[in-house]
VOTORTI-784569 format. One record per residue: y, z, x of N, C-alpha, C, O in turn; residue number from 1. Coordinates in Angstrom, 3 decimals. Layout:
{r {Y,Z,X},{Y,Z,X},{Y,Z,X},{Y,Z,X},NUM}
...
This chain:
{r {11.229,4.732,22.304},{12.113,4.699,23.444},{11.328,4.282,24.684},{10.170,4.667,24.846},1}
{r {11.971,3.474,25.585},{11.319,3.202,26.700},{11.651,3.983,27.961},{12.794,4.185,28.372},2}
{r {10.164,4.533,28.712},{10.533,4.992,29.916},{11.270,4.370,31.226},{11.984,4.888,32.084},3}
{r {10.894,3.310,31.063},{11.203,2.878,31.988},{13.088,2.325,32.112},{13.664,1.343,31.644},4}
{r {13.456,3.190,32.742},{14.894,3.496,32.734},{15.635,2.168,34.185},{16.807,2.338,34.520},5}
{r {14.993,1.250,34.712},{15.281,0.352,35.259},{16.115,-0.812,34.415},{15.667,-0.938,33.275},6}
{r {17.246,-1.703,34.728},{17.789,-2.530,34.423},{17.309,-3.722,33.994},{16.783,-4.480,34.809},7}
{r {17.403,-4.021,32.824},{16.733,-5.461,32.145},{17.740,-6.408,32.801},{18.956,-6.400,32.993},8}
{r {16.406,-7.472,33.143},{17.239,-8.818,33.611},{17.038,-10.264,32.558},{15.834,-10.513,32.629},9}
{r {17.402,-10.830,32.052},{17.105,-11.873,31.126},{17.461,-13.207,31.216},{18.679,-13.309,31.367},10}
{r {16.763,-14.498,31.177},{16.977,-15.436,31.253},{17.488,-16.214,30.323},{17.635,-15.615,29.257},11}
{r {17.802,-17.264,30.312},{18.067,-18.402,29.075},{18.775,-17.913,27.844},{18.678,-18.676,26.883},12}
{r {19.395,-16.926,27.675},{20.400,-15.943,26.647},{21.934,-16.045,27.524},{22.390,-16.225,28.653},13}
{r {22.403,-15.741,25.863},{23.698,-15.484,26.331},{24.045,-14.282,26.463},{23.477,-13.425,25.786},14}
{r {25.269,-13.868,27.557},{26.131,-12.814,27.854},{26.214,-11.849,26.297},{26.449,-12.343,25.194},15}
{r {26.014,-10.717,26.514},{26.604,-10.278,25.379},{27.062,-9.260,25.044},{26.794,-8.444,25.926},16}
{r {27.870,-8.594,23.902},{28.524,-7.465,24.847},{28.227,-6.121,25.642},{27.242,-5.430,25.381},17}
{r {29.178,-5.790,26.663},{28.155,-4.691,27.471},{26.970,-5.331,28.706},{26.230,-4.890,29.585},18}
{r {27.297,-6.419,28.203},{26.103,-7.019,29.516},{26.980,-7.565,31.293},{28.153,-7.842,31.540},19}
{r {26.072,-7.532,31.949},{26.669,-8.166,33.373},{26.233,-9.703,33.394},{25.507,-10.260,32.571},20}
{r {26.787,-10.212,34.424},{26.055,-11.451,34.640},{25.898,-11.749,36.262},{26.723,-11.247,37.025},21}
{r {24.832,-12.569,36.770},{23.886,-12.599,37.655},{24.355,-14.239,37.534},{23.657,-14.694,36.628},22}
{r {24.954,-14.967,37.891},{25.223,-16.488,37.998},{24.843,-17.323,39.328},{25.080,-16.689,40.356},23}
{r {24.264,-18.704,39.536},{24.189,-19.009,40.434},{25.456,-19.711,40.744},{26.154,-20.090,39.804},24}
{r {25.837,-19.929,42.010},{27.084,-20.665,42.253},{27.330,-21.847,41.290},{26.319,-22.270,40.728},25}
{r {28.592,-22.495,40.982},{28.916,-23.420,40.017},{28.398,-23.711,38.511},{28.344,-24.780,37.903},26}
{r {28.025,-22.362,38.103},{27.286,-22.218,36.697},{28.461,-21.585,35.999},{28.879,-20.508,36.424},27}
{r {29.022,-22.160,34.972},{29.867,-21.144,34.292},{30.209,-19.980,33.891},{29.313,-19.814,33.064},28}
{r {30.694,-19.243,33.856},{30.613,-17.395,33.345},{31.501,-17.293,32.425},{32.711,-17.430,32.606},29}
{r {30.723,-16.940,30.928},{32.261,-16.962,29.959},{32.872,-15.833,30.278},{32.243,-14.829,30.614},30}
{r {34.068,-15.883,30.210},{35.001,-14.544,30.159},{34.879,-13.565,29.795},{34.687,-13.597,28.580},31}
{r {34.878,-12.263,30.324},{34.577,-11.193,29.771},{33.770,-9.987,30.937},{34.114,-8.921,31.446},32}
{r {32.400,-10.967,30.992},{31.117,-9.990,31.451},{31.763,-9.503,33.260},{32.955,-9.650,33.527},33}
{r {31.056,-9.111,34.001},{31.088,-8.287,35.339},{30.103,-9.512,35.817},{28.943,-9.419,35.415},34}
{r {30.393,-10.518,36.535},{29.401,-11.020,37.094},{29.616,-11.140,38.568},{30.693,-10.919,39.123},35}
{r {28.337,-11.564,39.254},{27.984,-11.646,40.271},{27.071,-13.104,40.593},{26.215,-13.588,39.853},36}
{r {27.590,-13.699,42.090},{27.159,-14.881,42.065},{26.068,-14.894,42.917},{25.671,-13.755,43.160},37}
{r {25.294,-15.987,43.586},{24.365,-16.054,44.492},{24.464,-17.675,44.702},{24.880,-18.426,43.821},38}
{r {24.039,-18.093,45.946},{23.695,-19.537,46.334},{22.378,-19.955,46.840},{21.867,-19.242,47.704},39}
{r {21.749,-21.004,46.434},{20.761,-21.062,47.114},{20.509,-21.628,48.142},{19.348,-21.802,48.513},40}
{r {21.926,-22.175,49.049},{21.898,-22.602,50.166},{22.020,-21.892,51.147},{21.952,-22.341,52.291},41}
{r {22.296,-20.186,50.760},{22.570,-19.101,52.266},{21.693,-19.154,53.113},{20.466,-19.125,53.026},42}
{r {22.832,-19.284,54.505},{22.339,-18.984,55.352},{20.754,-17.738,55.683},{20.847,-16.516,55.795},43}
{r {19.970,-18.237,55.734},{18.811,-17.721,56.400},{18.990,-16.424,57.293},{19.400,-16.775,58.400},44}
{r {18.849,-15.234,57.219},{18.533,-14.321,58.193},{20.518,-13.778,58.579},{20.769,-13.206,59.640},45}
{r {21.187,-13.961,57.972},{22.531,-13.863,58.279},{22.902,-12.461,58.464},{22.187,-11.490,58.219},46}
{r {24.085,-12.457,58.918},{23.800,-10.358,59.288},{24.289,-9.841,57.795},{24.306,-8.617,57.657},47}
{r {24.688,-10.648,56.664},{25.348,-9.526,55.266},{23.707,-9.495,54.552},{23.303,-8.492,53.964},48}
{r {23.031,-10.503,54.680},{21.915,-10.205,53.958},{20.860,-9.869,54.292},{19.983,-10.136,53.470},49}
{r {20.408,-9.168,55.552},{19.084,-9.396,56.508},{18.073,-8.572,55.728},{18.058,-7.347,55.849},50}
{r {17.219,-9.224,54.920},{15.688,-8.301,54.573},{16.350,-8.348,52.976},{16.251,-7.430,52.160},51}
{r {16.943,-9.463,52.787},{17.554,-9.584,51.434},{17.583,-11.385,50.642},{18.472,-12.170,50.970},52}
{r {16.979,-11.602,50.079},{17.383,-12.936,49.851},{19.052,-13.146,48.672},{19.886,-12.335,48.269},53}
{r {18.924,-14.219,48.543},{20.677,-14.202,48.298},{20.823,-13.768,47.062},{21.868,-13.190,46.764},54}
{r {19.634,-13.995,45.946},{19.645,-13.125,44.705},{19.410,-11.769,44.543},{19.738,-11.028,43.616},55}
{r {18.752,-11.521,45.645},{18.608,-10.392,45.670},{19.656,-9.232,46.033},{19.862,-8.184,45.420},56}
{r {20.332,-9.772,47.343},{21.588,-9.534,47.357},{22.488,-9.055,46.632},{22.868,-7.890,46.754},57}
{r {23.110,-10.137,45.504},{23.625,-10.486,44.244},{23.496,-9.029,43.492},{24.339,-8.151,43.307},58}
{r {22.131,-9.118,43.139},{21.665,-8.083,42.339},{22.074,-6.682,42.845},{22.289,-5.752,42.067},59}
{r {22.166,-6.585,44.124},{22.325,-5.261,44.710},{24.028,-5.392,44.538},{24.547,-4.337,44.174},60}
{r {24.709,-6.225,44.692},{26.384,-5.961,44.940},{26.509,-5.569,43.125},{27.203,-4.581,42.887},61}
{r {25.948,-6.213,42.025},{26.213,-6.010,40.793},{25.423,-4.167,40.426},{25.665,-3.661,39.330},62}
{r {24.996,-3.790,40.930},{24.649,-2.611,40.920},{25.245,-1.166,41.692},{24.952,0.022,41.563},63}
{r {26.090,-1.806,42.432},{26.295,-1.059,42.972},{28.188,-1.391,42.494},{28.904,-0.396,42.609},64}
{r {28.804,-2.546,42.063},{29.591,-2.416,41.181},{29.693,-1.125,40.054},{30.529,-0.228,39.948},65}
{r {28.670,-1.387,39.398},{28.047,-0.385,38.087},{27.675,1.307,38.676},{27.781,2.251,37.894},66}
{r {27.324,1.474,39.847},{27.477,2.524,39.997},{28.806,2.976,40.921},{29.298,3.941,40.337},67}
{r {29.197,2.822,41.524},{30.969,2.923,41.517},{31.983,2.818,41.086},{33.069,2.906,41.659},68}
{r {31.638,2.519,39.497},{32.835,2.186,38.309},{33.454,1.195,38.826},{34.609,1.086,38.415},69}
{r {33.018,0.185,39.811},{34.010,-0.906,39.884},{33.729,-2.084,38.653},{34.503,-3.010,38.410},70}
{r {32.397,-1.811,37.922},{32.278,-3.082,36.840},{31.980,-1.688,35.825},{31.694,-0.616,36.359},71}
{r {32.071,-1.807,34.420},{31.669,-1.372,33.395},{30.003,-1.164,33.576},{29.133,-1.775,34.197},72}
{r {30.020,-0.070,32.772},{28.783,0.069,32.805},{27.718,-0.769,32.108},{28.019,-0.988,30.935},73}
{r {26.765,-1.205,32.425},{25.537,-1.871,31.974},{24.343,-1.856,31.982},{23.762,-1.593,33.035},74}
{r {23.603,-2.143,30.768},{22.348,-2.094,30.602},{21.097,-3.280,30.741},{19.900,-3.008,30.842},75}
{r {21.579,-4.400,30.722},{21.030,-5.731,30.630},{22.172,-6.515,31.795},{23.397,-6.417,31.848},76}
{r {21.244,-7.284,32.636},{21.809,-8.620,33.299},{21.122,-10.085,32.805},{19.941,-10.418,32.713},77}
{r {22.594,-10.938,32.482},{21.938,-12.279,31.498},{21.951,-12.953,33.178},{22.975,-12.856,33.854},78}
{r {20.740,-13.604,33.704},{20.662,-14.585,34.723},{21.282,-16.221,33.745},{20.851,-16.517,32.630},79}
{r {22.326,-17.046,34.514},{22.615,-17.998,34.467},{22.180,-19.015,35.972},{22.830,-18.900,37.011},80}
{r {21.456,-19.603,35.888},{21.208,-20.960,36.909},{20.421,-21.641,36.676},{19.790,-21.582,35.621},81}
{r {20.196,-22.578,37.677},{19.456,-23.621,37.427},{17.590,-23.306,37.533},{17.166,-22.298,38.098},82}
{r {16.672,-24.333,36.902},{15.349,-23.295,36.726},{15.218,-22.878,38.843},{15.019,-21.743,39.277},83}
{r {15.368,-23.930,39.585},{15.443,-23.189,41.164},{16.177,-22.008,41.399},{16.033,-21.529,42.524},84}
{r {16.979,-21.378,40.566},{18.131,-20.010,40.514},{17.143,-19.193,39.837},{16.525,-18.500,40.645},85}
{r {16.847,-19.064,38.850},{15.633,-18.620,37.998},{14.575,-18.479,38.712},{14.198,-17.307,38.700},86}
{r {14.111,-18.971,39.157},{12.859,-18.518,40.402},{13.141,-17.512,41.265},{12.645,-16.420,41.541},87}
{r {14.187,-18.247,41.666},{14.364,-17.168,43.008},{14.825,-16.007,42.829},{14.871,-15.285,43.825},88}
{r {15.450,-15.301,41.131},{15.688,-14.377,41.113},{14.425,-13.558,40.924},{14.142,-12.584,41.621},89}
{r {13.577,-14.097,39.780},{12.543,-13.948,39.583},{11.490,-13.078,40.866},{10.873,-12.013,40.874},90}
{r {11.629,-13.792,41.502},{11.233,-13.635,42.793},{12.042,-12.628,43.673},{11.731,-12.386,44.839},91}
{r {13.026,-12.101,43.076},{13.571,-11.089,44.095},{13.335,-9.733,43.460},{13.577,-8.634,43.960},92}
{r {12.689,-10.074,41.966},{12.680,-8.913,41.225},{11.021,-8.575,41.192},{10.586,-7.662,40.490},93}
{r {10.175,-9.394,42.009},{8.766,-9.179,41.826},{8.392,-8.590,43.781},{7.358,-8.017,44.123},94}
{r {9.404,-8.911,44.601},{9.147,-8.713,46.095},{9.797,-7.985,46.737},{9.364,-7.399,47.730},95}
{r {11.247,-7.858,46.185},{11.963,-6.897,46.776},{12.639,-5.661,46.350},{13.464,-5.407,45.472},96}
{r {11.781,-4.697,47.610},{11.887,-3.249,47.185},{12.948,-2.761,46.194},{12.547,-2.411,45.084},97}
{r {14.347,-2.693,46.488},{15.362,-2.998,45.850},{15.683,-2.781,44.518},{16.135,-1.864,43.831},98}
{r {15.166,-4.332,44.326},{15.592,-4.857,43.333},{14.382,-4.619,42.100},{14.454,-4.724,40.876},99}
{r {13.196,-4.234,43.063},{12.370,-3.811,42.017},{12.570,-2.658,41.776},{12.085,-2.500,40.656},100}
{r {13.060,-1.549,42.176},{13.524,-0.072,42.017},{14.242,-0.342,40.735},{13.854,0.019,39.625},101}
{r {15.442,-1.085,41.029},{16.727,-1.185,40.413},{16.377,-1.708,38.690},{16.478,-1.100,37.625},102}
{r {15.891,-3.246,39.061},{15.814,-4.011,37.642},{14.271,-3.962,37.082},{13.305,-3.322,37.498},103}
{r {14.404,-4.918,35.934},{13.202,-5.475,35.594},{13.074,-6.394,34.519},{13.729,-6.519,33.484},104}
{r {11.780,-7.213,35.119},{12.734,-8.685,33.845},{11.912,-8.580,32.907},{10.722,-8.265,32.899},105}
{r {12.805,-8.938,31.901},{13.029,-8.812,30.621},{12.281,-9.954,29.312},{12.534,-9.777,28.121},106}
């Protein structure tokens, strides 16, 4: 069993059941999962995200779905985007406080 009781995040896989999804804008989401989007064109420094980048963001609204019963509960998030979407989540899960509390990739 693993201690570490933080949220798996996973790349290049598919949705599957019980899972959320983490999508970048205009990436498909098959039907079903709890997903959550992100762009990589947001606005810079904006007042919904300040001390947040936009995946990171993302990650926090899909968690906090999951803990308010507004999405099903979950154990794994499948990341869908492009490899620049993939970075930057990457990157929100290695820098920000957050999201490093929260997840961990997988």
């Amino acid at each position: 069993m693993n201690a570490d009781s933080r949220i798996e995040v996973v790349f290049g896989q598919r949705p599957g059941r019980g899972d959320a999804v983490l999508a970048e804008e205009r990436h498909a989401v098959p039907p079903g999962p709890h997903a959550a989007y992100f762009a990589l064109s947001h606005a810079v420094g904006c007042a919904c995200c300040v001390g947040q980048s936009p995946a990171g963001a993302a990650l926090a609204t899909l968690f906090r779905a999951r803990a308010t019963g507004r999405a099903p509960f979950f154990r794994r998030v499948v990341v869908l985007a492009s490899p620049a979407g993939e970075a930057a989540v990457r990157l929100a899960l290695a820098q920000e406080a957050l999201a490093m509390a929260r997840y961990r990739a997988g």
